[in-house]
N, C-alpha and C positions, 0 to 999 in steps of 0.2 A: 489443706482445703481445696485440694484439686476437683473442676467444675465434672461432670458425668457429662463425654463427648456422645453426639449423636455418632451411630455408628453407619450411616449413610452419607455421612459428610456434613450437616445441616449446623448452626450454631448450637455452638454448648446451652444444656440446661445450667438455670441455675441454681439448681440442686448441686449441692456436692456429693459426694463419696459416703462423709463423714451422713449428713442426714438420712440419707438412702440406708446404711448400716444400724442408722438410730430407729428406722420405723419399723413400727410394731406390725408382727405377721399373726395371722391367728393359723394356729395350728387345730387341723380337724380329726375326727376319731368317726368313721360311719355317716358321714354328711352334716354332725354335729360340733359346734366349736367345742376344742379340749382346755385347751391355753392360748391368750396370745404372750407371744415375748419378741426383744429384737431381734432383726436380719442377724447382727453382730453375732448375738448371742447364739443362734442355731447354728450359724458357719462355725463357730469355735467350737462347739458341741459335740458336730460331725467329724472338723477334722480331728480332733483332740481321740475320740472313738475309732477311728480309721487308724490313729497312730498305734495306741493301744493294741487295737486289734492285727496288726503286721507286727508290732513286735515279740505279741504273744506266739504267731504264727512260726517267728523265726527262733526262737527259744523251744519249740516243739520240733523241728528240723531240727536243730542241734541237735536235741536229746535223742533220735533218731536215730542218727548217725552217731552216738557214742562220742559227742563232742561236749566241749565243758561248755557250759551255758555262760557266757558273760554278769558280770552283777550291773543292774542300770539302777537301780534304787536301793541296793544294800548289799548282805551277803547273800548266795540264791544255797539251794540247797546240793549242790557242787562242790561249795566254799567249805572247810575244814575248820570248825570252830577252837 
């Protein structure tokens, strides 16, 4: 439950970390609301998609270069059944 410091030096809010993560963002489509959901929730979203997305990236480099593609969630189509 660490406070959210000012970052000009001024005394901490008393908001935490933990609340700031819990409030709801509305997400828009065209000037129009789509959905709201939490801070928490959309960081996780993005970075969870970002990760996906590099390691798809690096399993097409492999294949690329004639390299065995690692298995990260099972056997990949490399693996010899």
């Amino acid at each position: 439950m660490a406070p959210i410091l000012d970052p000009r030096g001024g005394p901490a809010s008393v908001e935490t970390i933990e609340d700031k993560l819990a409030q709801l963002e509305q997400l828009m489509n065209n000037q129009s609301p789509r959905e709201a959901r939490a801070l928490a929730d959309s960081l996780r979203q993005m970075v969870l998609n970002h990760i996906v997305h590099h390691r798809a990236q690096l399993g097409l480099y492999l294949r690329l270069l004639d390299q065995k593609v690692p298995s990260m969630y099972g056997p990949t189509a490399d693996d010899k059944m």
